[in-house]
PDBQT receptor file of N, H, CA, C and O in Angstrom, charges set to zero:
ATOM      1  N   UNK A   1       0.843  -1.166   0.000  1.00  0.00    +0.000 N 
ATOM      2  CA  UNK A   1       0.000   0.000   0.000  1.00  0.00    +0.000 C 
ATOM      3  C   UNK A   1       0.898   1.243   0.000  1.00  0.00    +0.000 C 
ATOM      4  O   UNK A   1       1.856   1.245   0.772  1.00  0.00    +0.000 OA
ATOM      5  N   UNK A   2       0.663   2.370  -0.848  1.00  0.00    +0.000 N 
ATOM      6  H   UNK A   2      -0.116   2.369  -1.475  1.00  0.00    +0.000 HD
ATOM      7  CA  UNK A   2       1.100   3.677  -0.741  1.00  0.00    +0.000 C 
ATOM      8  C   UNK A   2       0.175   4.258  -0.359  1.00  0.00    +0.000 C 
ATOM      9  O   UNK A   2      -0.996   4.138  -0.722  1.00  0.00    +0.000 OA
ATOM     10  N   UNK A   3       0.665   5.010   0.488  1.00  0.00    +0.000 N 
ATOM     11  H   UNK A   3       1.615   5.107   0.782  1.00  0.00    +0.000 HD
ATOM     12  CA  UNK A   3       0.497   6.312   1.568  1.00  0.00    +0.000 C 
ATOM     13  C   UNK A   3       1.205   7.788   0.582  1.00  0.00    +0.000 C 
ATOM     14  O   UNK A   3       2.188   7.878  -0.153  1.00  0.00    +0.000 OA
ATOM     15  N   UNK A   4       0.062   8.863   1.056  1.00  0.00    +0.000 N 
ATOM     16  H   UNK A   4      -0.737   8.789   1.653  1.00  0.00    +0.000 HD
ATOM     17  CA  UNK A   4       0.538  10.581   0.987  1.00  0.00    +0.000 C 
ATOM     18  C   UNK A   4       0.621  10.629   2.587  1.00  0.00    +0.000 C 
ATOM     19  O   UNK A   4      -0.309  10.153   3.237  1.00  0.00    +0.000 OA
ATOM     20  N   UNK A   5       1.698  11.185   3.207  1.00  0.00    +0.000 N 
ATOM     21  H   UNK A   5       2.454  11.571   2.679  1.00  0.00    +0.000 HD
ATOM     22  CA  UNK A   5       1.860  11.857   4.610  1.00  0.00    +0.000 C 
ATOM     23  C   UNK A   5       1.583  12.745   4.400  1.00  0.00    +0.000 C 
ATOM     24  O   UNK A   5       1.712  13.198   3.263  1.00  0.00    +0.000 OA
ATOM     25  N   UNK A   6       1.025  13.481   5.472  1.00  0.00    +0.000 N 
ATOM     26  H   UNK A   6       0.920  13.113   6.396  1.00  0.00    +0.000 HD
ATOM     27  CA  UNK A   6       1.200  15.317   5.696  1.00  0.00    +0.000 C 
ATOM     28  C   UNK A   6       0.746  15.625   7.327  1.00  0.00    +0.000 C 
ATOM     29  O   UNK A   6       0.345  14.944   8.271  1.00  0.00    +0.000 OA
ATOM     30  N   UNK A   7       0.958  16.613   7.154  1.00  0.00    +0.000 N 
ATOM     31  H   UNK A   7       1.284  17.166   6.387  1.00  0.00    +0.000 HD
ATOM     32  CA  UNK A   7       0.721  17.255   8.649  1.00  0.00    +0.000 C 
ATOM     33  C   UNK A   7       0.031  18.301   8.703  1.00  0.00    +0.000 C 
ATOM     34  O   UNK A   7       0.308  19.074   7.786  1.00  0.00    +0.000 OA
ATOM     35  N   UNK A   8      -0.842  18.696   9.466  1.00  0.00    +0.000 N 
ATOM     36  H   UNK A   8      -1.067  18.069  10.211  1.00  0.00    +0.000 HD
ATOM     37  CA  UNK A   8      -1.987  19.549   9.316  1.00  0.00    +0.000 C 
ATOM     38  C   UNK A   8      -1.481  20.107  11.298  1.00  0.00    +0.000 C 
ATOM     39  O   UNK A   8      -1.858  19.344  12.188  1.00  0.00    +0.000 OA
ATOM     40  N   UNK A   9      -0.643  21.453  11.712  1.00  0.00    +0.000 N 
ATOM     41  H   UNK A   9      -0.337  22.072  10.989  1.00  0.00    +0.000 HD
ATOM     42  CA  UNK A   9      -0.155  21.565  12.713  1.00  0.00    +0.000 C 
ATOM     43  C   UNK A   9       0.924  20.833  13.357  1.00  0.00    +0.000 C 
ATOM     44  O   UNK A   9       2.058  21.184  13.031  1.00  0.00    +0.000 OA
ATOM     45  N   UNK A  10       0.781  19.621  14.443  1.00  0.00    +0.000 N 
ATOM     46  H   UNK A  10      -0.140  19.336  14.708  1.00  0.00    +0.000 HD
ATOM     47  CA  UNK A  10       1.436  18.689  15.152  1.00  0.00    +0.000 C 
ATOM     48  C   UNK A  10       0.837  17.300  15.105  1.00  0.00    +0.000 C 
ATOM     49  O   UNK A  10       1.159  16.235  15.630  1.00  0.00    +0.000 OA
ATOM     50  N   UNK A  11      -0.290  17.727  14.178  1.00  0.00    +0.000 N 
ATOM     51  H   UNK A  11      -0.551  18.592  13.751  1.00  0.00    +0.000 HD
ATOM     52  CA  UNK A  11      -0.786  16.138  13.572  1.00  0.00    +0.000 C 
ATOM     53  C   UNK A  11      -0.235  15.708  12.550  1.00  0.00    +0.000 C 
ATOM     54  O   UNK A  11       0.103  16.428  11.610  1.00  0.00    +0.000 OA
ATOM     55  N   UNK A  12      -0.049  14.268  12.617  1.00  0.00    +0.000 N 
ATOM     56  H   UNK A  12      -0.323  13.683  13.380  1.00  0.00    +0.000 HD
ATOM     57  CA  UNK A  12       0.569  13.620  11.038  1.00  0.00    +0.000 C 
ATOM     58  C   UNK A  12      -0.512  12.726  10.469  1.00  0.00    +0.000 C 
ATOM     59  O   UNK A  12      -1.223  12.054  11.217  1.00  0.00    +0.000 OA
ATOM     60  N   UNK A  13      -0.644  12.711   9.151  1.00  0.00    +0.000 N 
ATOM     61  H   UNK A  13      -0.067  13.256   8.543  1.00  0.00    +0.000 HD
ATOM     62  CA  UNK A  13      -1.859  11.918   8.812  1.00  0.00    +0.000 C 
ATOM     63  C   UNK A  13      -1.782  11.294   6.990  1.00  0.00    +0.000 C 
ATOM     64  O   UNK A  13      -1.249  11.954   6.098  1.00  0.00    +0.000 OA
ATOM     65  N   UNK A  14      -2.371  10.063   6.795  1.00  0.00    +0.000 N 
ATOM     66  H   UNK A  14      -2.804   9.526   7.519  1.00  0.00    +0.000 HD
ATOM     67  CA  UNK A  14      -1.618   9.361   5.869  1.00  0.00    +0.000 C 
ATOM     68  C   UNK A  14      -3.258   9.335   5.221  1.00  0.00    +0.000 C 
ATOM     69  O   UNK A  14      -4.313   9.343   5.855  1.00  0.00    +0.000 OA
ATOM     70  N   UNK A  15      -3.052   9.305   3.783  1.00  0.00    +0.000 N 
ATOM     71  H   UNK A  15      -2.195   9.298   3.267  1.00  0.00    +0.000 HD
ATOM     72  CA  UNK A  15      -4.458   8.874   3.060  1.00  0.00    +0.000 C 
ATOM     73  C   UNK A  15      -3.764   7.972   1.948  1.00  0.00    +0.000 C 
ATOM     74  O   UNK A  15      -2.657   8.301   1.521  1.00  0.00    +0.000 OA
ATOM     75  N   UNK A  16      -4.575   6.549   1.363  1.00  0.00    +0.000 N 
ATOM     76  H   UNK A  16      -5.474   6.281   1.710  1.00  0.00    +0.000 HD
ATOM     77  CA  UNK A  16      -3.873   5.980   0.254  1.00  0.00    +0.000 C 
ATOM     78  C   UNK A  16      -3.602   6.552  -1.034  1.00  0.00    +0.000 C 
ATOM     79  O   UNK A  16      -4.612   7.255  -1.061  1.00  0.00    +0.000 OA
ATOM     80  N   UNK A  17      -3.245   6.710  -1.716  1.00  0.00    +0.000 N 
ATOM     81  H   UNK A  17      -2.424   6.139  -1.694  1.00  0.00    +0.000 HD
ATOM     82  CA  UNK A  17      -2.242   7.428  -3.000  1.00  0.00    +0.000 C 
ATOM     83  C   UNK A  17      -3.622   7.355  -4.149  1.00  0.00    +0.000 C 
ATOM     84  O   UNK A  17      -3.947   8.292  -4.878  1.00  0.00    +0.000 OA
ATOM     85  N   UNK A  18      -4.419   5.792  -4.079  1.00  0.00    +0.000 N 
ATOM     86  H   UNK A  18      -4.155   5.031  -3.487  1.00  0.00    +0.000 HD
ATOM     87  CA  UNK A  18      -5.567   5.528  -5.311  1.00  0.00    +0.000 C 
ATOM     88  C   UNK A  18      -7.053   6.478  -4.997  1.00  0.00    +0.000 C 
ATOM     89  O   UNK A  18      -8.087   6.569  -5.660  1.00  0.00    +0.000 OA
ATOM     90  N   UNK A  19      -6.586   7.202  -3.517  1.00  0.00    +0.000 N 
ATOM     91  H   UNK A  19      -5.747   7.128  -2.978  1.00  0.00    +0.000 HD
ATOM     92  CA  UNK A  19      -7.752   8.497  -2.884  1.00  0.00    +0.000 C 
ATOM     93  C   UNK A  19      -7.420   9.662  -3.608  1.00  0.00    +0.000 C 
ATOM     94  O   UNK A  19      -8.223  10.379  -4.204  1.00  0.00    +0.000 OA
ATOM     95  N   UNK A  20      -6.079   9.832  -3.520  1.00  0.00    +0.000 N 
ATOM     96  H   UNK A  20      -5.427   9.249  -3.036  1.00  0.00    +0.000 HD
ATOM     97  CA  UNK A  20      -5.753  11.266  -3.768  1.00  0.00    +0.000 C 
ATOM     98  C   UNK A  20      -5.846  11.580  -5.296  1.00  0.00    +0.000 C 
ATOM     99  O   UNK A  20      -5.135  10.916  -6.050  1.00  0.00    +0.000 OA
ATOM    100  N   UNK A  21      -6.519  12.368  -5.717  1.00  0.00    +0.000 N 
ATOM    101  H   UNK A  21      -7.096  12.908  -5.104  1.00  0.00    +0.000 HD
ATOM    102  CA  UNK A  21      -6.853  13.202  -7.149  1.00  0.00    +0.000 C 
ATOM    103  C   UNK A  21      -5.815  14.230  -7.230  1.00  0.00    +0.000 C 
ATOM    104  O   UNK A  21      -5.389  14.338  -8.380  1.00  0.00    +0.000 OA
ATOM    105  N   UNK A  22      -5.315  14.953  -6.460  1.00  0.00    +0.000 N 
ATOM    106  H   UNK A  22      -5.661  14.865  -5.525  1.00  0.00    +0.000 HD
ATOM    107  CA  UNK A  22      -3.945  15.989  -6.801  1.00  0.00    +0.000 C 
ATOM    108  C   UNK A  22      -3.757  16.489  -5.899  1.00  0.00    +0.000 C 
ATOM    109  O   UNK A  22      -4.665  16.664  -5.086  1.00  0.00    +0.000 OA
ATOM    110  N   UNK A  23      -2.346  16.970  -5.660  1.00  0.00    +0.000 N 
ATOM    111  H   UNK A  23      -1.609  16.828  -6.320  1.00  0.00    +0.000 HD
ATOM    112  CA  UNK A  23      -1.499  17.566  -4.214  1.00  0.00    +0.000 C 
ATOM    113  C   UNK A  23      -1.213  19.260  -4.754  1.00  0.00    +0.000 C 
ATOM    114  O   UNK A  23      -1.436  19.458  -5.949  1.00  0.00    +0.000 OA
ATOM    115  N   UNK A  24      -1.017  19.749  -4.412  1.00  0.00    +0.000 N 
ATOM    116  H   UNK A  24      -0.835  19.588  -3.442  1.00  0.00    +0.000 HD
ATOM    117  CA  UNK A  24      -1.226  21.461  -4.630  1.00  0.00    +0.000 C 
ATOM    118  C   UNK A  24      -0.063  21.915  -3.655  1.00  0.00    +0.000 C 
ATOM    119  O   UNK A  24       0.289  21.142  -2.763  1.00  0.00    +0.000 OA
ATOM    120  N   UNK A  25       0.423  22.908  -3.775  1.00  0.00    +0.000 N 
ATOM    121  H   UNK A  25       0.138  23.536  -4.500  1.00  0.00    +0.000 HD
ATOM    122  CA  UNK A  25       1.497  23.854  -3.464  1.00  0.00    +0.000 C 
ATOM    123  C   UNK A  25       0.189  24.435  -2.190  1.00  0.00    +0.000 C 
ATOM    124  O   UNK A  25      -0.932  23.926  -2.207  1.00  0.00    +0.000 OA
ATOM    125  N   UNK A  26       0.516  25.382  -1.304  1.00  0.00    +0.000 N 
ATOM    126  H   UNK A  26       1.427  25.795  -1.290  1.00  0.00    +0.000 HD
ATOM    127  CA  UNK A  26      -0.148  25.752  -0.326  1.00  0.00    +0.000 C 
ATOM    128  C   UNK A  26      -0.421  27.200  -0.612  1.00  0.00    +0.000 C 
ATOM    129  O   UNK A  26       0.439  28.004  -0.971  1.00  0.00    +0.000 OA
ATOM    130  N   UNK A  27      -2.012  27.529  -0.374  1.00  0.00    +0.000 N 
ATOM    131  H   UNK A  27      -2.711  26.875  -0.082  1.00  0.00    +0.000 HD
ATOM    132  CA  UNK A  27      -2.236  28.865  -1.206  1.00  0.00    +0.000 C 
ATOM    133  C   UNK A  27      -2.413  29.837  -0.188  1.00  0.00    +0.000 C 
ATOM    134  O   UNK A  27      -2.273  29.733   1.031  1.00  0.00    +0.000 OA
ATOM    135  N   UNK A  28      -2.684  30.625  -0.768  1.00  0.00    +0.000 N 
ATOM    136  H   UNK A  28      -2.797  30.709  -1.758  1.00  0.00    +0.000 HD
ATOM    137  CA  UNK A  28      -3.086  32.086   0.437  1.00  0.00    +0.000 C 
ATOM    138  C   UNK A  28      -4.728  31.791   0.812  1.00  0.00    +0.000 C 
ATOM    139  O   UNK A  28      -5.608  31.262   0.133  1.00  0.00    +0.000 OA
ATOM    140  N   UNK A  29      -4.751  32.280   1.987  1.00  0.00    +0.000 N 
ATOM    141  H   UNK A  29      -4.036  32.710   2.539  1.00  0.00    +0.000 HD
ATOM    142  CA  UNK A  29      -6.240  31.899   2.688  1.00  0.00    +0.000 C 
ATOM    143  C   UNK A  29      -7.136  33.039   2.716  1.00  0.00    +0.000 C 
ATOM    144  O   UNK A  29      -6.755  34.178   2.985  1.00  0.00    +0.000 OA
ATOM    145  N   UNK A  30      -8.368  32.711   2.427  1.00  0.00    +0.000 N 
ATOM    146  H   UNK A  30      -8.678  31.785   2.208  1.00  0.00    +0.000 HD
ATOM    147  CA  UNK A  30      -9.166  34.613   2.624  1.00  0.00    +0.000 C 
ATOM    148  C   UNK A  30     -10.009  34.118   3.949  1.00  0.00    +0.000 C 
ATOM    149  O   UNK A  30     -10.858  33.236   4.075  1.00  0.00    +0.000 OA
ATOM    150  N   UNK A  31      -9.491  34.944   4.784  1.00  0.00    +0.000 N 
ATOM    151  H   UNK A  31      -8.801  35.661   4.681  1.00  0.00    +0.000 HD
ATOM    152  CA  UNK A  31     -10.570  35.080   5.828  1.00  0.00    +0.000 C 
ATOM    153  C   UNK A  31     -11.906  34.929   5.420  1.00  0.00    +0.000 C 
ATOM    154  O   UNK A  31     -12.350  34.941   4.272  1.00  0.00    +0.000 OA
ATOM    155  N   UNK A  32     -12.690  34.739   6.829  1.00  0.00    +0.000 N 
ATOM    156  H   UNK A  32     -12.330  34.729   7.762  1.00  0.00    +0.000 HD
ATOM    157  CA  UNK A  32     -13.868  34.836   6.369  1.00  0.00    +0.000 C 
ATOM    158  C   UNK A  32     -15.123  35.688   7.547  1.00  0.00    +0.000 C 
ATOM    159  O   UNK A  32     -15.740  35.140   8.460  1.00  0.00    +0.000 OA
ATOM    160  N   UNK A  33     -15.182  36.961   7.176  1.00  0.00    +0.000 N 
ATOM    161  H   UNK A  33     -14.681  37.406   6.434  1.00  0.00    +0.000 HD
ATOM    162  CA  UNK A  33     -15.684  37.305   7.988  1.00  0.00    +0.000 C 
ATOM    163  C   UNK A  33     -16.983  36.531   8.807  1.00  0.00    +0.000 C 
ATOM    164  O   UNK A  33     -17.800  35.786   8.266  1.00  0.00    +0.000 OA
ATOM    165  N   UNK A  34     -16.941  36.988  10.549  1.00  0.00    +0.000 N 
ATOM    166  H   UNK A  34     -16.278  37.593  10.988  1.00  0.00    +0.000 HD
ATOM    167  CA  UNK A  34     -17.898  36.763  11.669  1.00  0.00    +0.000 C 
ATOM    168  C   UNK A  34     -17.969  35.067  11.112  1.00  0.00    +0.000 C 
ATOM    169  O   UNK A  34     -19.066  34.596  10.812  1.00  0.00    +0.000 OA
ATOM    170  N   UNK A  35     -16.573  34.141  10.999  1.00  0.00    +0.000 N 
ATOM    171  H   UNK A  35     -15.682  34.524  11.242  1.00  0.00    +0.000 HD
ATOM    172  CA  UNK A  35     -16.862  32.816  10.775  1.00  0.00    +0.000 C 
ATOM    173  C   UNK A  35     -16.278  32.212  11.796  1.00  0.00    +0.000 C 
ATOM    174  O   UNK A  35     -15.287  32.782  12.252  1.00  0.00    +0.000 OA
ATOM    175  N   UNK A  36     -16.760  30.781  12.500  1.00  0.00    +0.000 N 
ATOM    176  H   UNK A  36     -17.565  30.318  12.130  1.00  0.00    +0.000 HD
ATOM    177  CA  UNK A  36     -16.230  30.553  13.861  1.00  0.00    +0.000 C 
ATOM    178  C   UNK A  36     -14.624  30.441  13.935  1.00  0.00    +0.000 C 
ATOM    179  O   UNK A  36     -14.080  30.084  12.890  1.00  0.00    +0.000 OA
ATOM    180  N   UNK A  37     -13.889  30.676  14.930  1.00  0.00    +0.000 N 
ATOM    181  H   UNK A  37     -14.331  30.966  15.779  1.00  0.00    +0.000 HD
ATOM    182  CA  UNK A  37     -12.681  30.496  14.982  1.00  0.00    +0.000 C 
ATOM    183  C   UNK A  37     -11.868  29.178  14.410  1.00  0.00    +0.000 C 
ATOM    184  O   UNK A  37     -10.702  29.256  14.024  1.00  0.00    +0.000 OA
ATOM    185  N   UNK A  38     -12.449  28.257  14.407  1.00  0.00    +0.000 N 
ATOM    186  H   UNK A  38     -13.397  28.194  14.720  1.00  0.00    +0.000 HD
ATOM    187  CA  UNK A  38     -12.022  27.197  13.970  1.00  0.00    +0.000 C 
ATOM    188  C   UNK A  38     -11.889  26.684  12.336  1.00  0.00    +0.000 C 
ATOM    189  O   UNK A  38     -11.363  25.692  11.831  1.00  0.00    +0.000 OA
ATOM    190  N   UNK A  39     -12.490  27.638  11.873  1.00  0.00    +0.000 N 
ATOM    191  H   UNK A  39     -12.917  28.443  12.284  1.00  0.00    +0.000 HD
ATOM    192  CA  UNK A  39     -12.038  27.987  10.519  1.00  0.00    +0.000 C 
ATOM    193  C   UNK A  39     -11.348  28.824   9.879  1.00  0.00    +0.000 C 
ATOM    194  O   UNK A  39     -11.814  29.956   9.751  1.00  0.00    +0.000 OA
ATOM    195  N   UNK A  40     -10.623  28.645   9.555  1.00  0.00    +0.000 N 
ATOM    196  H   UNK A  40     -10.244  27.725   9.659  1.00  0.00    +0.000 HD
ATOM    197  CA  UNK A  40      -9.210  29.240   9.267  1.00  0.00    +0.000 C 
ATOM    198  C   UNK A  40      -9.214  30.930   8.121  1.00  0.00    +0.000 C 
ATOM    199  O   UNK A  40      -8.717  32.056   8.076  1.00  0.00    +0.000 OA
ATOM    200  N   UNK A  41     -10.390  29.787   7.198  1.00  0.00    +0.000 N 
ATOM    201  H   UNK A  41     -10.793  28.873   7.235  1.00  0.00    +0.000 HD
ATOM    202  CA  UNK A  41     -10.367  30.510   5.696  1.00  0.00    +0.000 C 
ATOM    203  C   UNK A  41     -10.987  30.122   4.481  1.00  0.00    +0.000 C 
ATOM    204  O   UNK A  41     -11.952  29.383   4.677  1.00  0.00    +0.000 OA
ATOM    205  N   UNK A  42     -10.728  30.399   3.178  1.00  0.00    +0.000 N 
ATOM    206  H   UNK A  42      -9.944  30.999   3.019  1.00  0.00    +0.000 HD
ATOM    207  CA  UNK A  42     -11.163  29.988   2.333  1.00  0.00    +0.000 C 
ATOM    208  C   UNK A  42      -9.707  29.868   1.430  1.00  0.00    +0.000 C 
ATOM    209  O   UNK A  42      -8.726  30.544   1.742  1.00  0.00    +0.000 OA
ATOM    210  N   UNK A  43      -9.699  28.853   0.191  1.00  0.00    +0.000 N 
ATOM    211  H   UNK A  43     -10.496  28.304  -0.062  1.00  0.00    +0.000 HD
ATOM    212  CA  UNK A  43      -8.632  28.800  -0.826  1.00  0.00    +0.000 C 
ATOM    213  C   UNK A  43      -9.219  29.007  -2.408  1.00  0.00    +0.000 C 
ATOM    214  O   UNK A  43     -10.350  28.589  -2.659  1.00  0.00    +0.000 OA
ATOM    215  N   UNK A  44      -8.627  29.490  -3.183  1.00  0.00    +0.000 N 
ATOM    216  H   UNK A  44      -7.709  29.829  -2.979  1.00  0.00    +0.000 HD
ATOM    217  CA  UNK A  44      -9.331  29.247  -4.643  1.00  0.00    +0.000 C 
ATOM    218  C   UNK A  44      -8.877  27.930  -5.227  1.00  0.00    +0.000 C 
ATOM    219  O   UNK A  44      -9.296  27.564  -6.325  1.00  0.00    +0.000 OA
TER     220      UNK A  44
């Protein structure tokens, strides 16, 4: 089995390779106004 690793903070986390549709460079985030804290943002 192949695995993608990544880390999302101090978590590490594996999904199988025949899941993943495409890996992306890391984009700029747009806030989102009066949205709960636990959401970070939005990406295009």
């Amino acid at each position: 089995m192949q695995v993608v690793i990544f880390r999302i903070g101090e978590e590490q986390f594996a999904v199988e390779t025949n899941k993943v549709q495409s890996i992306s460079d890391m984009m700029e985030i747009t806030k989102v106004p009066k949205s709960p804290q636990y959401i970070k943002g939005l990406i295009n």
